[in-house]
C-alpha positions in Angstrom: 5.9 28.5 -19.5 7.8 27.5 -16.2 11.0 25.7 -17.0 11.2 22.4 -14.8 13.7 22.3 -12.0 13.0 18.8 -11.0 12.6 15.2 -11.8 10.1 13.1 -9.6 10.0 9.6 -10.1 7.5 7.7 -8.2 5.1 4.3 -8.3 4.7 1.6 -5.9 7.1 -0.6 -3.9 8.5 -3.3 -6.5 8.4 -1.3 -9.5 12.0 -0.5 -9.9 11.9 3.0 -9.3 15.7 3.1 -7.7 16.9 1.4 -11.1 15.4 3.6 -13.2 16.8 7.1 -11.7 20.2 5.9 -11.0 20.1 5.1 -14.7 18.4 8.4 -15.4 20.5 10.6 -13.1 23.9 8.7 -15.2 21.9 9.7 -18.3 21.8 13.2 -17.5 24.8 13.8 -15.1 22.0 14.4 -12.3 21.9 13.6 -8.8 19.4 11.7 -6.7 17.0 12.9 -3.3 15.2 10.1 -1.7 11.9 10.2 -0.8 11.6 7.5 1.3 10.5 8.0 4.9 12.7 4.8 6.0 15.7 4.9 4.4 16.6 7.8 6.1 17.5 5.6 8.9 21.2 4.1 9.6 21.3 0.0 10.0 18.0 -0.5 8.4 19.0 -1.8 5.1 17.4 -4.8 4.3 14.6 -4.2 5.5 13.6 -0.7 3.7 15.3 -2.2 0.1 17.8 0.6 0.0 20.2 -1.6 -2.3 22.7 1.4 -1.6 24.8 -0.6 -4.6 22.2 0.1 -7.1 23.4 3.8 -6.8 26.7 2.4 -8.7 26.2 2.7 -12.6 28.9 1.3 -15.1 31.5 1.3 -12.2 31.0 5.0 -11.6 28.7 6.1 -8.1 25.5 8.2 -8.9 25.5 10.7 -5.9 22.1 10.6 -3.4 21.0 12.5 -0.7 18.6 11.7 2.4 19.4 8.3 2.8 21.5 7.5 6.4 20.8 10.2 8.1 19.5 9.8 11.5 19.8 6.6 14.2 17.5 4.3 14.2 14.7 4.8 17.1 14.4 8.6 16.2 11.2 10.5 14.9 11.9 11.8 11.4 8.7 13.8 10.2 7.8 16.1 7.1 8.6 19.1 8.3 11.7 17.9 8.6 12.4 15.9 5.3 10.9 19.6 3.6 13.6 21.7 5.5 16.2 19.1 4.6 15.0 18.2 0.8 15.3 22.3 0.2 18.5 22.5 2.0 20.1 20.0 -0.6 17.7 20.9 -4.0 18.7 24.9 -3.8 22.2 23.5 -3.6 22.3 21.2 -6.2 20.0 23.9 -8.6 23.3 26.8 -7.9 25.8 24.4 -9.4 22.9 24.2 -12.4 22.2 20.6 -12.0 18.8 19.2 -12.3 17.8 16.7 -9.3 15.8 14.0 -9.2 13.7 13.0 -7.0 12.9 9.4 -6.0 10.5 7.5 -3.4 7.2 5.9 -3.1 6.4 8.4 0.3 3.6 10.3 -1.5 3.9 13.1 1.5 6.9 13.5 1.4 6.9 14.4 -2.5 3.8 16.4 -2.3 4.9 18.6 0.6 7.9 19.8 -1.9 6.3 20.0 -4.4 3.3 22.3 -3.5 6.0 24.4 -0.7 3.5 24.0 2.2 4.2 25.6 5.6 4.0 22.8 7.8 4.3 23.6 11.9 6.5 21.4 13.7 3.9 19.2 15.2 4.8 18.9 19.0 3.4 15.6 21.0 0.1 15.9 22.5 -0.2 14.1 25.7 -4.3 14.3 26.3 -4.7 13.3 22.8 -2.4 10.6 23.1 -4.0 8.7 25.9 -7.4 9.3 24.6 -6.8 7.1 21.9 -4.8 4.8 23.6 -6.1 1.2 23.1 -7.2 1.6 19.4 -6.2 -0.5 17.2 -4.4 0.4 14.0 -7.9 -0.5 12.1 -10.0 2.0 14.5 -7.3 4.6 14.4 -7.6 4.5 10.3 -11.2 4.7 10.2 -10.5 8.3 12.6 -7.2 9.1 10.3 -9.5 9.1 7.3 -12.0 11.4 8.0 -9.2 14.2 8.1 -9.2 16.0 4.7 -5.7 17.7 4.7 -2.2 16.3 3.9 -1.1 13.9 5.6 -0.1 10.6 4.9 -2.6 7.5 4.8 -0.6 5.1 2.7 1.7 3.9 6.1 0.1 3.5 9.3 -0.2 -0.2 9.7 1.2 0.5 13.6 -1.1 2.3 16.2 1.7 4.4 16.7 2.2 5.8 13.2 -1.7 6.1 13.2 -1.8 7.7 16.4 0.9 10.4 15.4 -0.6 11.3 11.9 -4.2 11.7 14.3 -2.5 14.0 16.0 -0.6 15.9 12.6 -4.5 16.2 11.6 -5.3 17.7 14.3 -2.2 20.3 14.8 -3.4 20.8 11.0 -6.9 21.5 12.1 -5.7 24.9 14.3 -3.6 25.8 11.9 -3.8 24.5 8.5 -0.4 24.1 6.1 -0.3 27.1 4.0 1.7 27.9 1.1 4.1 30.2 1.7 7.6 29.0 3.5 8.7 27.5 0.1 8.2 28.5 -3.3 6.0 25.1 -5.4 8.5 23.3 -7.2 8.0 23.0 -10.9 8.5 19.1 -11.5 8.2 16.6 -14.7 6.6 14.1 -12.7 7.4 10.7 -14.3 5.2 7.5 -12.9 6.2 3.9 -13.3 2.8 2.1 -13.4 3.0 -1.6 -13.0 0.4 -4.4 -13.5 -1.4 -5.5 -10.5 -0.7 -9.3 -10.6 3.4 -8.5 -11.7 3.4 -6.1 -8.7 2.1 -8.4 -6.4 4.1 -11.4 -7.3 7.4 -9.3 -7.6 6.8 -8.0 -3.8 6.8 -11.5 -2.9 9.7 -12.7 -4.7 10.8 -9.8 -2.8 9.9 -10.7 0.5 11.3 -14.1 0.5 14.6 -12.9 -0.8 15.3 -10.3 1.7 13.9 -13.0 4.8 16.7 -15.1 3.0 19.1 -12.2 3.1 19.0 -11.9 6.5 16.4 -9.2 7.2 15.2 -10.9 10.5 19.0 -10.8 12.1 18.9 -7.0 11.0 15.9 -6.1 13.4 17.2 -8.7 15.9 20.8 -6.7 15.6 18.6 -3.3 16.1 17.2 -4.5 19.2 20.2 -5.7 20.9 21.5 -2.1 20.3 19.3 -1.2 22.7 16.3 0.3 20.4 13.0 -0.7 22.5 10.4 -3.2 20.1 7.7 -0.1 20.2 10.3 2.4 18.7 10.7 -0.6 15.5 7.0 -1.0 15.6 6.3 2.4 14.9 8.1 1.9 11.4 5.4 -0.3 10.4 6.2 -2.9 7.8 9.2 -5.2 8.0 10.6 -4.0 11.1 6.4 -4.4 12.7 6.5 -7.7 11.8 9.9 -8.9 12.5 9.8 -7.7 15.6 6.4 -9.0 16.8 8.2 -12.3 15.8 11.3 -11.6 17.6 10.0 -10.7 20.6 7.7 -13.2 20.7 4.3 -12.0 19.6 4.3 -13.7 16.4 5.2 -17.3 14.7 7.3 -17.2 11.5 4.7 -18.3 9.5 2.2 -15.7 11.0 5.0 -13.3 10.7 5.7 -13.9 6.8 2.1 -14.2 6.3 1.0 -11.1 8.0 3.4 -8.7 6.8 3.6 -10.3 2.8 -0.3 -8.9 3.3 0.7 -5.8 4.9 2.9 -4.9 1.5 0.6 -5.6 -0.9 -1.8 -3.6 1.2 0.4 -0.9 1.1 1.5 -0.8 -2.6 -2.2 -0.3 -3.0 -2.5 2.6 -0.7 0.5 4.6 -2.4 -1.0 3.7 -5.9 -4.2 5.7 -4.2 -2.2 8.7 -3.1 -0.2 9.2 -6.7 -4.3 9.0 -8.2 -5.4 11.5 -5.7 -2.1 13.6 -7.0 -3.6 13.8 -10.2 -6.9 15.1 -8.6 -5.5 17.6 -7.0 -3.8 19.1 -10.1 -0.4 17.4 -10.4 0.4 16.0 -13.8 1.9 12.3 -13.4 3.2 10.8 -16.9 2.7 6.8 -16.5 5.4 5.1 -17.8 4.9 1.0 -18.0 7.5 -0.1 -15.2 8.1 -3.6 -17.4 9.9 -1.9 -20.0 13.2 -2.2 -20.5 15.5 1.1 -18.8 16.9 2.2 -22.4 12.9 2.4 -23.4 12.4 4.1 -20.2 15.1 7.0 -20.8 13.9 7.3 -24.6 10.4 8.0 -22.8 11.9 10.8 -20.3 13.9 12.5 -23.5 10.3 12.8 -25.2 8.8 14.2 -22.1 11.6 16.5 -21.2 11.6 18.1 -24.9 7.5 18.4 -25.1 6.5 17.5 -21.7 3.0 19.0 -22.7 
């Protein structure tokens, strides 16, 4: 049997998957690769949680990877992140250490794992203005009567929906196929968390980082010269903030509206890790309220008789 070359962890937001691979990757002397399709970006901190000092463990720094790299206002994609996870995992497996590999970005995990071919998708113009005018609820009703890859769980902006339309339909001429990377054999370790702790910890969550000073981030982002539909497209926070900077939105229609947009979204990745399991990945749940020492007693089971 296949030896494993990789630890995924993955879950919702607010389940404490960062904590629980910086602790793991101490535990095992490992190192971490994001897979989160925002915190790739420089400056936006707060509002993609990337609590860069949870990556420091008993005084000592756990190394990551894919985190910071590109300016804000840019178009990071999958192909991409897949070029850029291999680039870093091969490494990392020639010095003969293990990797782990961390994020709620269901796409973004799966495309590694399975070693899809995935075309650069180039923009398509005809496409683009034929859909132009949808809203983000009309565009997901067309988004999800495509059957192949791409991500569903994070299109709460017209133009994120818009560009995964046209993915689906690059996909559609010529469909991903299995044979630019090898599939990546990976103990896949979930942290499941209750419904009603999920919700009130993205919440807590929310308020914190408003009082943190998550809305003078995006106002900071746009004053650097990024234009409001380049933040939109992010979806999330820097939507909503920016709808309210700009004008579109009242605070308390801002708060409102995006505190629904999270939990909306913590449902949609919980749906993409269950359709994992459909489509032959093994996930092994792990309650996300335990305490970390439980969690890395749980792992060392799995890792000696993962089957």
């Amino acid at each position: 049997m296949k030896k494993h070359e990789l630890i995924t962890i993955l879950g919702p937001t607010a389940c404490g998957k960062t904590q629980f691979a910086v602790a793991l990757a101490a535990h095992i002397h490992s190192e971490i690769i994001s897979a989160d399709s925002r915190q790739i970006y420089r400056h936006m901190d707060i509002g993609t949680g990337k609590d860069i000092n949870d990556y420091i463990i008993d005084g000592k720094q756990v190394p990551y990877h894919l985190i910071d790299i590109c300016e804000p206002g840019t178009k990071y994609n999958v192909f991409r992140y897949q070029h850029d996870f291999f680039n870093i995992f091969n490494r990392l497996r020639n010095t003969g250490i293990m990797p782990i590999l961390c994020g709620g970005t269901g796409m973004y995990i799966e495309a590694v794992l399975r070693g899809y071919k995935l075309p650069d998708v180039p923009p398509n113009p005809e496409l683009r203005e034929s859909l132009a005018g949808k809203s983000p609820e009309e565009l997901g009703k067309i988004l999800a009567d495509y059957k192949t890859l791409h991500n569903k769980t994070d299109v709460d902006s017209a133009q994120r929906a818009i560009r995964a339309i046209e993915i689906e339909e690059c996909y559609k001429r010529k469909a991903p196929e299995r044979n630019e990377f090898e599939p990546v054999n990976s103990l896949i370790i979930g942290l499941e968390i209750d419904r009603e702790l999920r919700r009130e910890k993205i919440s807590r969550r929310l308020h914190s980082r408003l009082e943190e000073g998550m809305v003078d981030e995006v106002r900071a982002l746009l004053d650097s010269g990024i234009h409001p539909d380049d933040l939109i497209y992010y979806g999330l926070e820097y939507k909503y903030l920016t709808q309210y900077i700009i004008g579109e939105l009242t605070y308390e229609e801002m708060t409102k509206q995006l505190e629904i947009a999270i939990h909306q979204f913590a449902k949609r990745q919980m749906t993409w890790f269950r359709g994992m399991e459909r489509r032959g990945f093994t996930i092994r749940w792990i309650d996300a309220s335990v305490p970390t020492e439980e969690k890395i007693a749980r792992f060392d089971a799995l890792l000696s008789n993962p089957y």
